[in-house]
C-alpha positions as CSV (number, residue, x, y, z in Angstrom):
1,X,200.6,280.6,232.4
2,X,197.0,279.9,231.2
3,X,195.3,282.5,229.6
4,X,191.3,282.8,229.1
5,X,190.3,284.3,226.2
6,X,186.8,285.7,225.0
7,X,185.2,282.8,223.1
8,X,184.9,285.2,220.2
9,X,187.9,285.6,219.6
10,X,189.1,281.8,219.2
11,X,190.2,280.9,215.9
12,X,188.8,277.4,214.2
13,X,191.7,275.5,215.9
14,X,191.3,276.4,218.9
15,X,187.2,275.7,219.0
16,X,187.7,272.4,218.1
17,X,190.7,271.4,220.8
18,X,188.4,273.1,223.4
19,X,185.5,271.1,222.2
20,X,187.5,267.5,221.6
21,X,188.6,267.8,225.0
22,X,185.5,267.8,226.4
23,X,184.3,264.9,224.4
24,X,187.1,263.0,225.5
25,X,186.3,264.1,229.2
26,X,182.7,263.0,228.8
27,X,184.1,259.3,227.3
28,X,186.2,258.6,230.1
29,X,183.3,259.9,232.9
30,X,185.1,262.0,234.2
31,X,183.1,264.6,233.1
32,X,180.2,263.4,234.7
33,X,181.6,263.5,237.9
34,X,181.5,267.6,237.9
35,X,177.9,267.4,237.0
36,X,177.5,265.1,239.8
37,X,179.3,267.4,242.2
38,X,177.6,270.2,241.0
39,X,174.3,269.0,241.0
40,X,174.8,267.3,245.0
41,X,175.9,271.0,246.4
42,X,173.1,273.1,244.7
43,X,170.3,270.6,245.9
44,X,171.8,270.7,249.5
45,X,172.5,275.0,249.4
46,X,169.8,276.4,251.2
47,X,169.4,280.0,252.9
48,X,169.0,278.6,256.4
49,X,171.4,275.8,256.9
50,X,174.5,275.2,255.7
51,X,175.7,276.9,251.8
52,X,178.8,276.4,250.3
53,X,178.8,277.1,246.5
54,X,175.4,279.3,246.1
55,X,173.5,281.4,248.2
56,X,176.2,282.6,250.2
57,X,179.9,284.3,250.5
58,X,181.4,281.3,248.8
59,X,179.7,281.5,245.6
60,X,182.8,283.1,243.6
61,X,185.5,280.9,245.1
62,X,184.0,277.7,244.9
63,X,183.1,278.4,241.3
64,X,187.1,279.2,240.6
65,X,188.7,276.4,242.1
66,X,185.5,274.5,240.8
67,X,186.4,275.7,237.5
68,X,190.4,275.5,237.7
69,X,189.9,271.2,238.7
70,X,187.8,271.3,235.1
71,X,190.3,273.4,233.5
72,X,193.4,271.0,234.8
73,X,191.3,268.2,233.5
74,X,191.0,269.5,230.1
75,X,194.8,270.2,230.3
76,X,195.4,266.3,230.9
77,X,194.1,265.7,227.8
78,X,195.4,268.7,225.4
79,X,197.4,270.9,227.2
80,X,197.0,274.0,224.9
81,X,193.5,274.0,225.9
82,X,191.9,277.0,228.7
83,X,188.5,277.7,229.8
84,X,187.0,280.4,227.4
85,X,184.7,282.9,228.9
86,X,181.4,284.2,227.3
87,X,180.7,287.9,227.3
88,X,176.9,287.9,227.1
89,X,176.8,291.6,227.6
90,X,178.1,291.4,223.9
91,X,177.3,288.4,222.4
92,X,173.5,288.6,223.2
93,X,171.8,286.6,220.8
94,X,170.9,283.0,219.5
95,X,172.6,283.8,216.5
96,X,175.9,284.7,218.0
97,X,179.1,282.5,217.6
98,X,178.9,280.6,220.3
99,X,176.1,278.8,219.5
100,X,177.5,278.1,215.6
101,X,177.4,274.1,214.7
102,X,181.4,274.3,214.5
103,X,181.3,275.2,218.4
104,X,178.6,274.7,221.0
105,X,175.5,273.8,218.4
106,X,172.3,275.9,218.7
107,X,169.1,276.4,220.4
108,X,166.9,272.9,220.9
109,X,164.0,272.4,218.6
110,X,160.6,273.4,219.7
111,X,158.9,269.8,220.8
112,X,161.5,268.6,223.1
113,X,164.3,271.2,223.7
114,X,166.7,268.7,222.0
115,X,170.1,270.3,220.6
116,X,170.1,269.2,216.9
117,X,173.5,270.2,215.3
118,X,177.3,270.8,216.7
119,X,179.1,268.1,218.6
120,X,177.0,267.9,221.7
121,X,174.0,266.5,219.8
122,X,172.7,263.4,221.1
123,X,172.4,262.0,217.4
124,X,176.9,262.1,217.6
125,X,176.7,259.5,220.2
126,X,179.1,261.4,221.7
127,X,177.3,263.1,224.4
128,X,174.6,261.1,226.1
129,X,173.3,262.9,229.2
130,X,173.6,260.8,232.2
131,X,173.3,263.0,235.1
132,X,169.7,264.1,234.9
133,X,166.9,265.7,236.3
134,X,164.4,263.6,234.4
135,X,164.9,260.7,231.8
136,X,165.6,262.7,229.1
137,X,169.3,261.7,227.7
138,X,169.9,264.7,224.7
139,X,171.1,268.3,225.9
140,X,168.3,270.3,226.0
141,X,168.2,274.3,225.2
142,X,165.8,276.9,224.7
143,X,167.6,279.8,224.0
144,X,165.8,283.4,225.0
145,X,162.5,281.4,225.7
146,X,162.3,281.7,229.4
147,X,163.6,285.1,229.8
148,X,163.8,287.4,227.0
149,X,166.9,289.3,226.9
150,X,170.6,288.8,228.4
151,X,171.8,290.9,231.3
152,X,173.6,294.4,230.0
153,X,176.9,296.0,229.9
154,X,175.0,298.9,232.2
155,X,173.4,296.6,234.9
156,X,176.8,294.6,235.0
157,X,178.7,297.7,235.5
158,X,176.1,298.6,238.3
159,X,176.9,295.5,240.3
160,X,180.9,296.0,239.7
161,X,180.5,299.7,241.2
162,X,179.0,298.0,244.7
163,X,181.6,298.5,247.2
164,X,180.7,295.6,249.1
165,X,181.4,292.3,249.0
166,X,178.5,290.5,250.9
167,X,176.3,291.6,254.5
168,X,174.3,289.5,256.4
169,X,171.9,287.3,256.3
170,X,174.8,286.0,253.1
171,X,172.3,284.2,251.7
172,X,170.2,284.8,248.8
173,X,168.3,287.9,250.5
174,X,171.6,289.8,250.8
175,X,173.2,293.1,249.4
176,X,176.0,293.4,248.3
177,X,178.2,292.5,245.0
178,X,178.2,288.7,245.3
179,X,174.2,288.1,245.6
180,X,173.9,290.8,242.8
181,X,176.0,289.1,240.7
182,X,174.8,285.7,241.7
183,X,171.5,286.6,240.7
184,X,169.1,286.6,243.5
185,X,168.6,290.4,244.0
186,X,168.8,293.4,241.6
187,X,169.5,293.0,237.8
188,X,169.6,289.3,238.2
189,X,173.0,288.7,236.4
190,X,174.2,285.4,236.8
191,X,171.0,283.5,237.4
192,X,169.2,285.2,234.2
193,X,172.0,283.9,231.9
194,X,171.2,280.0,233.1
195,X,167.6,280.9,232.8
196,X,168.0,282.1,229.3
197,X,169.7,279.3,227.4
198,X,167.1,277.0,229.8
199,X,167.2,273.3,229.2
200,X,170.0,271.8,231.8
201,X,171.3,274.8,232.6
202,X,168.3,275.6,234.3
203,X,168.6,273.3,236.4
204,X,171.2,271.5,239.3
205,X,172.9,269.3,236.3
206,X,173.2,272.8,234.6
207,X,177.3,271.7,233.6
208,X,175.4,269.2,231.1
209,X,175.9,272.0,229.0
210,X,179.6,273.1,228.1
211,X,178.4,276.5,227.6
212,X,177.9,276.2,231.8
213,X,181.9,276.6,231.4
214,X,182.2,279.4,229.5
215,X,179.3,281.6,231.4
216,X,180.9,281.0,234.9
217,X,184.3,281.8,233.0
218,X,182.7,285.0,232.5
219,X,181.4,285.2,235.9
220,X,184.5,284.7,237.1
221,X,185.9,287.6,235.3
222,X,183.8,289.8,236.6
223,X,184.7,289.1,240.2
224,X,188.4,289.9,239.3
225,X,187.2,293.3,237.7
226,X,185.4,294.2,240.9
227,X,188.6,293.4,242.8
228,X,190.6,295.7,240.5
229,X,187.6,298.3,241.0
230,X,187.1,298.1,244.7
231,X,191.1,297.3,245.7
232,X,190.3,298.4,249.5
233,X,186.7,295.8,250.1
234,X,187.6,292.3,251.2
235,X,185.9,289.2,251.1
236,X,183.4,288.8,253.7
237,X,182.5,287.2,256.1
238,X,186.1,287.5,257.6
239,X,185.5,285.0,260.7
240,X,183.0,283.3,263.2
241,X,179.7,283.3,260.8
242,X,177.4,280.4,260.9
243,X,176.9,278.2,258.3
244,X,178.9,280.2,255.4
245,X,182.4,279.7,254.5
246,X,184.2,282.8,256.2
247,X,187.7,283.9,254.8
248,X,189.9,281.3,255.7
249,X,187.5,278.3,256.3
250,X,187.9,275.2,254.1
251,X,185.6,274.6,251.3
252,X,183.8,271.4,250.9
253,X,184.7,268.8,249.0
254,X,187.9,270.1,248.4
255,X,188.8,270.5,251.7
256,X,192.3,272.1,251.0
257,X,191.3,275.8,249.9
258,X,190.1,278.6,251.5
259,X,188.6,281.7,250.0
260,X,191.5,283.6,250.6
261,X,193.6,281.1,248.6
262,X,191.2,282.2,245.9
263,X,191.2,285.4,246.0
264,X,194.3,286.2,243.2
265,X,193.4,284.8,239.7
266,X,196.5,285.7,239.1
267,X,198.1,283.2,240.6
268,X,196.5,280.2,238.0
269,X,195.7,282.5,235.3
270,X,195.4,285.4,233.7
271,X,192.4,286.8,231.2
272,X,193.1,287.9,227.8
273,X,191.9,291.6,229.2
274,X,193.5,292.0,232.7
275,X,191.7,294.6,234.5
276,X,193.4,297.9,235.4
277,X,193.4,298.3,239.5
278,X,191.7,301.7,240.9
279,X,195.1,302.1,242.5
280,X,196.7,302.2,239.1
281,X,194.1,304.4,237.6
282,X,194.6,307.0,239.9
């Protein structure tokens, strides 16, 4: 069974399979292709017509079986490698670990954005971005420069303790715990953390950036901990909904999965901190 484990936590070794799988994903082109899919269904998600991977119900299951295709591909080509997650409730800054030249590189330099150091530097020739929003063909970062500060252990543990899942209109105007999390409404959790490294991941090619991995990793996580908090609050819509993906609906491009097929990490993975269930805690 594959386990996540906070990226703080991995030891040299295991950095540098995580990080040589990608690069061997990105010289076949197969890594690409996820940009490319990425990219196609955030342009097309809108809050009035059809939505599938943002803006609606679907955000958190099409992001895991998004994710588990990338983590099976990774596994093709070293199978002792697993998605880490990034905590950015803890590991807040520019100069955290994550961003070290022995993992992900740092922040881009002022002119131009462009990632100078680590293996995702355009001056390696190993990663030339070639999904792009512009003609610009270097990752691009600017770490804390268009939004100051990180989300916090306290607003994430306000969006866990919302009992539920989504309400109408499930689109970005909702309330609930998915459009909380997603970002559009309240703290601003998951949308803040794209906006705050900036460069690609502020924008539809945002998985030009491997740390686009390890955030929704983290994201990810979070959903399982509000399952284990609110044990008794399904996944909604449950049937009949226009233009979202209601429980057991297939999920584009897939085609094969249904949120409810999604709804048990447990069943692909585990985390390297399981959450307790309410039912357990009482």
């Amino acid at each position: 069974m594959t386990v996540r484990k906070n990226q703080a936590t991995l030891t040299a070794e295991e950095k540098r399979a995580f990080t040589n799988a990608l690069l061997e994903l990105k010289r076949t082109g197969r890594y690409d292709r996820f940009v490319t899919t990425h990219n196609g269904f955030i342009m097309s998600d809108t809050d009035s017509g059809d939505r599938v991977g943002h803006r609606s119900p679907s955000f958190l299951p099409w992001h895991r079986r998004f994710l588990l295709e990338f983590e099976a591909a990774l596994q093709a080509v070293d199978k002792s490698v697993s998605l880490p997650y990034w905590d950015w409730t803890a590991d807040r800054t520019a100069r955290s670990s994550l961003w070290a030249a022995d993992f992900l590189g740092g922040t881009g330099r002022a002119r131009d954005g462009q990632v100078m150091d680590g293996p995702f530097a355009y001056a390696t020739g190993k990663w030339e971005i070639s999904v792009r929003v512009d003609g610009r063909a270097y990752l691009r970062r600017a770490l804390g420069e268009g939004v100051a500060q990180l989300p916090t252990r306290a607003e994430v543990d306000a969006v866990l303790a919302m009992p539920v899942y989504d309400m109408a209109p499930w689109n970005s105007s909702s309330g609930g715990f998915r459009n909380n999390l997603e970002g559009w409404r309240g703290a601003n959790l998951h949308n803040r953390v794209h906006v705050w490294v900036g460069g690609q991941m502020g924008t539809g090619v945002s998985p030009n950036d491997p740390v686009f991995w390890m955030h929704h990793a983290f994201v990810d996580k979070l959903w399982a901990d509000w399952q284990a908090k609110n044990p008794n609050s399904p996944y909604l819509p449950a049937a009949g909904t226009p233009n979202v993906i209601d429980l057991r609906d297939t999920m584009r491009p897939w085609n094969d999965v249904t949120p409810a097929d999604m709804l048990d990490h447990r069943k692909f993975y585990t985390f390297d901190t399981e959450p307790a269930s309410a039912a357990r805690q009482r």
